[in-house]
C-alpha positions as CSV (number, residue, x, y, z in Angstrom):
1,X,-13.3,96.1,-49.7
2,X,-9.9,96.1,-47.7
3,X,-7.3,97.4,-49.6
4,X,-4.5,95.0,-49.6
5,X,-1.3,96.0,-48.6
6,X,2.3,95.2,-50.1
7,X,3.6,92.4,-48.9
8,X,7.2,92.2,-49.0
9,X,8.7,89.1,-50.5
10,X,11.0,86.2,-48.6
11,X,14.4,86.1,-49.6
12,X,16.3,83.5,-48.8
13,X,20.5,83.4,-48.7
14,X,22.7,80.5,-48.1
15,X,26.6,81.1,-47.3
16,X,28.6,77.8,-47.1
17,X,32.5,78.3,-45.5
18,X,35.5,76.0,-47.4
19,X,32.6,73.3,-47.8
20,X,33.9,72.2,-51.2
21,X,37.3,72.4,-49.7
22,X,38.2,68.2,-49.4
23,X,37.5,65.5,-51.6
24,X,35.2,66.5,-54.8
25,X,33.5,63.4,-54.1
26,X,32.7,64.6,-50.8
27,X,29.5,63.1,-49.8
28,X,28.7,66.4,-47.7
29,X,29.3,69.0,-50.7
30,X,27.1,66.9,-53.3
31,X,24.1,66.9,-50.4
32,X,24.6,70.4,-50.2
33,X,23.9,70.7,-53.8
34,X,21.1,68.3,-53.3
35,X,19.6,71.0,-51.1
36,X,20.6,73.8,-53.1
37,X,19.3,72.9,-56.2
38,X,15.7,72.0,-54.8
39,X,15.3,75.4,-52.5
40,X,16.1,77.2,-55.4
41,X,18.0,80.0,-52.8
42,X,18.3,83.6,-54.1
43,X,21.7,83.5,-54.0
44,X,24.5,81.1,-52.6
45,X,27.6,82.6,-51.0
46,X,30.7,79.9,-50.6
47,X,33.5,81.4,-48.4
48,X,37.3,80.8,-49.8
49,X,40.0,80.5,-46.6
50,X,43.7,79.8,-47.0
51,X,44.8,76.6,-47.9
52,X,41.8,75.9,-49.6
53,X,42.3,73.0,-52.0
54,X,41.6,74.7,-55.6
55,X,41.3,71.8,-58.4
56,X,38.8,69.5,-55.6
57,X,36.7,72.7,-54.7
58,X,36.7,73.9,-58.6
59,X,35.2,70.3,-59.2
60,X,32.6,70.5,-56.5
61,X,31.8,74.4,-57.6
62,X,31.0,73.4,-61.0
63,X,28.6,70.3,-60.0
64,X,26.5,73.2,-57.9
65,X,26.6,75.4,-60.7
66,X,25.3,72.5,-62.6
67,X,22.1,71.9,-60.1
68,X,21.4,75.2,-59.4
69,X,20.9,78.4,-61.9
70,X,21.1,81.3,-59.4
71,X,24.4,83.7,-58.4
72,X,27.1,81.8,-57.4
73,X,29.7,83.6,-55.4
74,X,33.3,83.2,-54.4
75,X,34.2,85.4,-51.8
76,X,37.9,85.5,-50.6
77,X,40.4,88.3,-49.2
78,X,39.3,88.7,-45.6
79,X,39.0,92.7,-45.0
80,X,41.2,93.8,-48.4
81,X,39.6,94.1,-51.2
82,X,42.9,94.2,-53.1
83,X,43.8,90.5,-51.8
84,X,41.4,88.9,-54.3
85,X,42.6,85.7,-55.3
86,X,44.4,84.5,-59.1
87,X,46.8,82.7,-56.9
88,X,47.1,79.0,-55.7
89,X,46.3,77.7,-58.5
90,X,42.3,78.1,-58.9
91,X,40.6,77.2,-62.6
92,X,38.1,79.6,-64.5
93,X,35.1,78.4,-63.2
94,X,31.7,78.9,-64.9
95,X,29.3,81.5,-64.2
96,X,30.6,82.0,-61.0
97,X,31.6,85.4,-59.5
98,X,34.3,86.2,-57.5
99,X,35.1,89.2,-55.3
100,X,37.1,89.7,-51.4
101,X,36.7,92.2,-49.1
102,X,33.0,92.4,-46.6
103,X,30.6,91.2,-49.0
104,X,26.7,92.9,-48.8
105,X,24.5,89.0,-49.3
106,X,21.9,91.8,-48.7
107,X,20.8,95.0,-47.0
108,X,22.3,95.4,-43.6
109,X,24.5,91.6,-43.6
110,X,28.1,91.5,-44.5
111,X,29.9,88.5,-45.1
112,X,34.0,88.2,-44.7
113,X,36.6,85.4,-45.4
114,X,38.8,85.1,-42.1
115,X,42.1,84.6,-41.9
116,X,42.8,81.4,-40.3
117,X,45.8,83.3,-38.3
118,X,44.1,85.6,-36.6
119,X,41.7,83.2,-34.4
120,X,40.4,84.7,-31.2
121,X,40.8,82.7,-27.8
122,X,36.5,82.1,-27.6
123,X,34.3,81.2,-30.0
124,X,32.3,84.7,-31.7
125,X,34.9,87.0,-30.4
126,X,36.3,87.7,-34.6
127,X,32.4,88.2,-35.7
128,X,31.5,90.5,-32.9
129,X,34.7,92.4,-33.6
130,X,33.5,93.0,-37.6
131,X,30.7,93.9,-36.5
132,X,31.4,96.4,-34.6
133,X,33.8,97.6,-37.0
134,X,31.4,97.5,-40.4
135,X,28.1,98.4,-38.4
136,X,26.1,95.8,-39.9
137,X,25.3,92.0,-38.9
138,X,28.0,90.1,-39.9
139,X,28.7,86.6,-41.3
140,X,32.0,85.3,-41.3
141,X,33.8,81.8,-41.9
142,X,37.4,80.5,-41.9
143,X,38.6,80.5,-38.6
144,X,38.2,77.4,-36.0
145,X,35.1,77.8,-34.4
146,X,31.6,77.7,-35.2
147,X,28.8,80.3,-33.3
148,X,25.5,82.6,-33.7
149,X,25.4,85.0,-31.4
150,X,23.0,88.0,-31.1
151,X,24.2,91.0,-28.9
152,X,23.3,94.8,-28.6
153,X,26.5,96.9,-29.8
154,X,26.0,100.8,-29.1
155,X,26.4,102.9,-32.4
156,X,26.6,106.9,-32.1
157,X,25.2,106.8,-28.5
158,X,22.4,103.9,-29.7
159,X,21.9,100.7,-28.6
160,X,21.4,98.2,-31.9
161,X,21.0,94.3,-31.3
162,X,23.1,93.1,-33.9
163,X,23.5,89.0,-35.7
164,X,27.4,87.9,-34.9
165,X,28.4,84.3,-37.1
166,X,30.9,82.4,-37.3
167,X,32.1,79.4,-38.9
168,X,34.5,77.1,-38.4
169,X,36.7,75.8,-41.2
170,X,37.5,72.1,-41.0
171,X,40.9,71.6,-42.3
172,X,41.3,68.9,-45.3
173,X,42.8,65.8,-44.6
174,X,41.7,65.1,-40.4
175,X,39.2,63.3,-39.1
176,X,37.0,65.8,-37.0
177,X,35.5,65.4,-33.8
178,X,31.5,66.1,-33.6
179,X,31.6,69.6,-32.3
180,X,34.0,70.5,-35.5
181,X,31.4,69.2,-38.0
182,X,31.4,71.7,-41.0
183,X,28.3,73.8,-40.9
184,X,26.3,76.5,-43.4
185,X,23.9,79.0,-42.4
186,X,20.7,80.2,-44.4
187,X,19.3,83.7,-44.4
188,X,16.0,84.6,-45.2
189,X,14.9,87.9,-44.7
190,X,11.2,89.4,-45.3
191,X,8.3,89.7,-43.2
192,X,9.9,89.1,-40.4
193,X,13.8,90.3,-38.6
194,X,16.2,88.3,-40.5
195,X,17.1,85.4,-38.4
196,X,20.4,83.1,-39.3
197,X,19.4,79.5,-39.4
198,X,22.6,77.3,-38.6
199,X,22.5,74.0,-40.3
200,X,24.9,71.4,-39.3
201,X,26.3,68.4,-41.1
202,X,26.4,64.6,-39.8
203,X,29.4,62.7,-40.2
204,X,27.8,60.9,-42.8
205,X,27.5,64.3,-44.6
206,X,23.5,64.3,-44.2
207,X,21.6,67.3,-42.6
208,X,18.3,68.4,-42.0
209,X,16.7,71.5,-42.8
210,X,13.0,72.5,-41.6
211,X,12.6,68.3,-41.5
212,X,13.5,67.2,-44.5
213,X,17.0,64.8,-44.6
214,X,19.5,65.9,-47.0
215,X,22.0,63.4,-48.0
216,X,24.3,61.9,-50.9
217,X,21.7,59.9,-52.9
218,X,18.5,61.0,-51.3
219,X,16.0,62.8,-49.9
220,X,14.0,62.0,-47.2
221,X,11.1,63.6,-45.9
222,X,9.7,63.4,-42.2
223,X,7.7,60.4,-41.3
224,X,4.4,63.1,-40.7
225,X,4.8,64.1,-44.4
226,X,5.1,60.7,-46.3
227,X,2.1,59.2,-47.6
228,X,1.3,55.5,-46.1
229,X,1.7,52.8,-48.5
Protein backbone atom coordinates (compact mmCIF):
# COMPACT_ATOMS: atom_id res chain seq x y z
CA UNK A 1 0.00 0.00 0.00
CA UNK A 2 0.85 3.78 -0.47
CA UNK A 3 1.40 5.38 2.60
CA UNK A 4 -0.74 8.33 2.79
CA UNK A 5 0.67 11.48 3.59
CA UNK A 6 -0.59 14.38 5.92
CA UNK A 7 -2.70 16.55 4.47
CA UNK A 8 -2.77 19.81 5.82
CA UNK A 9 -6.20 21.28 6.61
CA UNK A 10 -8.11 24.44 4.85
CA UNK A 11 -8.52 27.30 7.06
CA UNK A 12 -10.53 29.78 6.19
CA UNK A 13 -10.52 33.66 7.63
CA UNK A 14 -12.95 36.44 7.01
CA UNK A 15 -11.96 40.19 7.97
CA UNK A 16 -14.86 42.64 7.48
CA UNK A 17 -13.68 46.77 7.69
CA UNK A 18 -16.44 49.17 9.71
CA UNK A 19 -19.15 46.80 8.02
CA UNK A 20 -21.44 47.03 11.10
CA UNK A 21 -20.60 50.67 11.09
CA UNK A 22 -24.40 52.33 9.85
CA UNK A 23 -27.69 51.36 10.50
CA UNK A 24 -28.05 48.00 12.68
CA UNK A 25 -30.74 47.11 10.44
CA UNK A 26 -28.38 47.38 7.66
CA UNK A 27 -29.45 44.96 5.05
CA UNK A 28 -25.69 44.42 4.13
CA UNK A 29 -24.35 43.56 7.80
CA UNK A 30 -27.35 40.94 8.46
CA UNK A 31 -26.28 39.15 4.81
CA UNK A 32 -22.97 39.16 6.07
CA UNK A 33 -24.03 37.17 8.97
CA UNK A 34 -26.15 35.13 6.65
CA UNK A 35 -22.86 34.08 5.13
CA UNK A 36 -20.99 33.81 8.17
CA UNK A 37 -23.08 31.71 9.99
CA UNK A 38 -23.49 29.06 7.19
CA UNK A 39 -19.48 28.86 6.22
CA UNK A 40 -18.83 28.37 9.61
CA UNK A 41 -15.20 30.51 9.04
CA UNK A 42 -12.42 29.74 11.51
CA UNK A 43 -12.36 32.94 12.70
CA UNK A 44 -14.00 36.43 11.74
CA UNK A 45 -11.96 39.59 12.06
CA UNK A 46 -14.20 43.05 12.02
CA UNK A 47 -11.92 46.16 11.64
CA UNK A 48 -12.92 49.29 14.11
CA UNK A 49 -11.85 52.90 12.29
CA UNK A 50 -12.63 56.30 13.76
CA UNK A 51 -15.83 57.60 13.87
CA UNK A 52 -17.24 54.32 13.99
CA UNK A 53 -20.81 54.40 15.28
CA UNK A 54 -20.61 52.26 18.60
CA UNK A 55 -24.37 51.47 19.89
CA UNK A 56 -25.53 50.53 15.79
CA UNK A 57 -22.26 48.35 15.32
CA UNK A 58 -22.58 46.80 19.03
CA UNK A 59 -26.19 45.86 17.79
CA UNK A 60 -25.04 44.34 14.58
CA UNK A 61 -21.92 42.52 16.52
CA UNK A 62 -24.16 40.79 18.82
CA UNK A 63 -26.66 39.46 15.97
CA UNK A 64 -23.25 37.73 14.36
CA UNK A 65 -22.25 36.51 17.56
CA UNK A 66 -25.66 35.11 17.66
CA UNK A 67 -25.44 33.15 14.14
CA UNK A 68 -22.10 32.24 14.40
CA UNK A 69 -20.09 30.31 17.43
CA UNK A 70 -16.43 30.90 16.39
CA UNK A 71 -13.78 33.88 17.51
CA UNK A 72 -15.10 37.07 17.06
CA UNK A 73 -12.59 39.87 17.03
CA UNK A 74 -12.50 43.65 17.33
CA UNK A 75 -9.48 44.92 16.16
CA UNK A 76 -8.86 48.79 16.63
CA UNK A 77 -5.64 51.12 17.34
CA UNK A 78 -3.99 51.28 13.97
CA UNK A 79 0.01 50.48 14.66
CA UNK A 80 -0.19 51.21 18.79
CA UNK A 81 -1.09 48.75 20.74
CA UNK A 82 -1.59 51.07 23.63
CA UNK A 83 -4.49 52.98 21.65
CA UNK A 84 -6.96 50.15 22.31
CA UNK A 85 -10.35 51.42 22.53
CA UNK A 86 -12.77 52.00 26.04
CA UNK A 87 -13.56 55.28 24.51
CA UNK A 88 -16.49 56.63 22.27
CA UNK A 89 -18.87 55.11 23.95
CA UNK A 90 -18.70 51.21 22.92
CA UNK A 91 -21.00 48.52 25.14
CA UNK A 92 -19.49 45.12 26.61
CA UNK A 93 -20.21 43.03 24.02
CA UNK A 94 -20.49 39.24 24.32
CA UNK A 95 -17.92 36.81 23.70
CA UNK A 96 -16.15 39.06 21.57
CA UNK A 97 -12.41 39.89 21.86
CA UNK A 98 -10.87 42.93 21.39
CA UNK A 99 -7.21 43.99 20.89
CA UNK A 100 -5.29 47.08 18.48
CA UNK A 101 -2.06 47.02 17.12
CA UNK A 102 -1.08 44.45 13.68
CA UNK A 103 -3.19 41.65 14.43
CA UNK A 104 -1.61 37.83 13.31
CA UNK A 105 -5.40 36.29 11.60
CA UNK A 106 -2.65 33.57 10.99
CA UNK A 107 0.91 32.62 10.21
CA UNK A 108 2.53 35.15 8.06
CA UNK A 109 -0.89 37.80 7.55
CA UNK A 110 -1.20 40.86 9.68
CA UNK A 111 -4.17 42.74 9.89
CA UNK A 112 -4.17 46.74 11.03
CA UNK A 113 -6.97 49.37 11.60
CA UNK A 114 -5.91 52.59 9.50
CA UNK A 115 -6.25 55.79 10.47
CA UNK A 116 -8.55 57.49 8.20
CA UNK A 117 -6.02 60.68 8.28
CA UNK A 118 -3.27 59.28 6.93
CA UNK A 119 -4.76 58.23 3.38
CA UNK A 120 -2.17 57.92 0.58
CA UNK A 121 -2.74 59.81 -2.87
CA UNK A 122 -3.28 55.93 -4.83
CA UNK A 123 -5.07 53.20 -3.92
CA UNK A 124 -2.57 50.24 -1.98
CA UNK A 125 0.12 52.73 -1.35
CA UNK A 126 -0.83 52.44 3.03
CA UNK A 127 -0.84 48.36 2.62
CA UNK A 128 2.34 48.11 0.72
CA UNK A 129 3.91 50.49 3.15
CA UNK A 130 2.89 47.95 6.31
CA UNK A 131 4.04 45.52 4.61
CA UNK A 132 7.13 46.44 4.14
CA UNK A 133 7.40 47.61 7.46
CA UNK A 134 5.98 44.27 9.41
CA UNK A 135 7.45 41.76 6.80
CA UNK A 136 4.49 39.85 6.41
CA UNK A 137 1.28 40.09 3.94
CA UNK A 138 -0.77 42.52 5.23
CA UNK A 139 -4.57 43.23 5.51
CA UNK A 140 -5.65 46.58 6.31
CA UNK A 141 -9.04 48.59 6.38
CA UNK A 142 -10.19 52.15 7.30
CA UNK A 143 -8.86 54.39 4.91
CA UNK A 144 -10.81 55.42 1.39
CA UNK A 145 -9.85 53.07 -1.01
CA UNK A 146 -10.35 49.52 -1.64
CA UNK A 147 -7.35 47.18 -3.47
CA UNK A 148 -5.46 43.59 -3.63
CA UNK A 149 -2.31 43.86 -4.82
CA UNK A 150 0.54 41.30 -4.99
CA UNK A 151 4.08 42.65 -5.38
CA UNK A 152 7.75 41.27 -4.67
CA UNK A 153 9.26 43.46 -1.76
CA UNK A 154 13.14 42.57 -1.17
CA UNK A 155 13.86 41.53 2.51
CA UNK A 156 17.72 41.12 3.74
CA UNK A 157 18.92 41.11 0.03
CA UNK A 158 15.71 38.57 -0.93
CA UNK A 159 13.16 38.98 -3.23
CA UNK A 160 9.57 37.81 -1.43
CA UNK A 161 6.22 38.29 -3.37
CA UNK A 162 4.14 39.55 -0.81
CA UNK A 163 -0.28 40.00 -0.52
CA UNK A 164 -0.91 44.07 0.01
CA UNK A 165 -5.07 44.81 0.98
CA UNK A 166 -6.87 47.38 1.43
CA UNK A 167 -10.24 48.42 2.23
CA UNK A 168 -12.05 51.26 1.95
CA UNK A 169 -14.25 52.50 4.84
CA UNK A 170 -17.56 53.89 3.60
CA UNK A 171 -18.45 56.72 5.94
CA UNK A 172 -22.05 56.44 7.67
CA UNK A 173 -24.68 58.64 6.56
CA UNK A 174 -23.71 59.16 2.31
CA UNK A 175 -25.04 57.55 -0.35
CA UNK A 176 -21.92 55.92 -2.13
CA UNK A 177 -21.19 55.62 -5.61
CA UNK A 178 -20.51 51.87 -7.04
CA UNK A 179 -16.81 51.81 -6.92
CA UNK A 180 -17.06 52.85 -2.95
CA UNK A 181 -19.35 49.75 -2.25
CA UNK A 182 -18.11 48.33 1.15
CA UNK A 183 -16.27 45.13 0.65
CA UNK A 184 -14.74 41.98 2.97
CA UNK A 185 -12.06 39.76 2.01
CA UNK A 186 -11.84 35.91 2.94
CA UNK A 187 -8.59 33.96 3.60
CA UNK A 188 -8.18 30.53 3.27
CA UNK A 189 -4.92 29.20 3.59
CA UNK A 190 -3.89 25.32 3.19
CA UNK A 191 -2.88 23.25 0.47
CA UNK A 192 -2.36 25.83 -1.63
CA UNK A 193 -0.49 29.80 -1.21
CA UNK A 194 -2.94 31.73 0.68
CA UNK A 195 -4.84 33.69 -1.80
CA UNK A 196 -7.17 36.89 -0.60
CA UNK A 197 -10.60 36.53 -2.11
CA UNK A 198 -12.30 40.13 -2.30
CA UNK A 199 -16.01 39.96 -2.04
CA UNK A 200 -17.98 42.94 -2.87
CA UNK A 201 -21.39 44.17 -1.77
CA UNK A 202 -24.31 45.34 -4.18
CA UNK A 203 -26.23 48.29 -3.34
CA UNK A 204 -28.85 46.21 -2.30
CA UNK A 205 -26.45 44.69 0.29
CA UNK A 206 -26.37 41.17 -1.63
CA UNK A 207 -23.01 39.47 -2.67
CA UNK A 208 -21.88 36.46 -4.04
CA UNK A 209 -19.40 34.16 -2.98
CA UNK A 210 -18.04 31.00 -5.04
CA UNK A 211 -21.91 31.40 -6.69
CA UNK A 212 -24.10 31.36 -4.11
CA UNK A 213 -26.25 34.94 -3.55
CA UNK A 214 -26.07 36.25 -0.18
CA UNK A 215 -28.69 38.61 0.75
CA UNK A 216 -31.10 40.02 3.64
CA UNK A 217 -33.83 37.18 3.72
CA UNK A 218 -32.26 34.67 1.44
CA UNK A 219 -30.09 32.50 -0.05
CA UNK A 220 -29.88 31.70 -3.46
CA UNK A 221 -28.01 29.22 -5.12
CA UNK A 222 -26.82 29.29 -8.90
CA UNK A 223 -29.31 28.19 -11.41
CA UNK A 224 -26.65 24.88 -12.32
CA UNK A 225 -27.15 23.87 -8.64
CA UNK A 226 -30.97 24.02 -8.05
CA UNK A 227 -32.96 21.09 -8.56
CA UNK A 228 -35.81 21.44 -11.39
CA UNK A 229 -39.23 21.47 -10.16
Amino acid sequence: MTPQTDIPPVRRFVVAPDLFSTNPQDSAARAFSKYVASSCPDAVVVVVSTGTEPVAAATAIEQLRADYGGPVTLLYGGMMQSRLHRHGGWPSLRDVATTGGPYPITDGWRVVALNPKGNCRYAGAQAIRLARVLRSNVICAGGSSTSVLSVTVKWDGCETPIWAVELGRVPAGRTVSAMELPSFVILEVGRQPAQPQLVSFRADGSFTVDGVEYADGSTTAPSSMRTAA
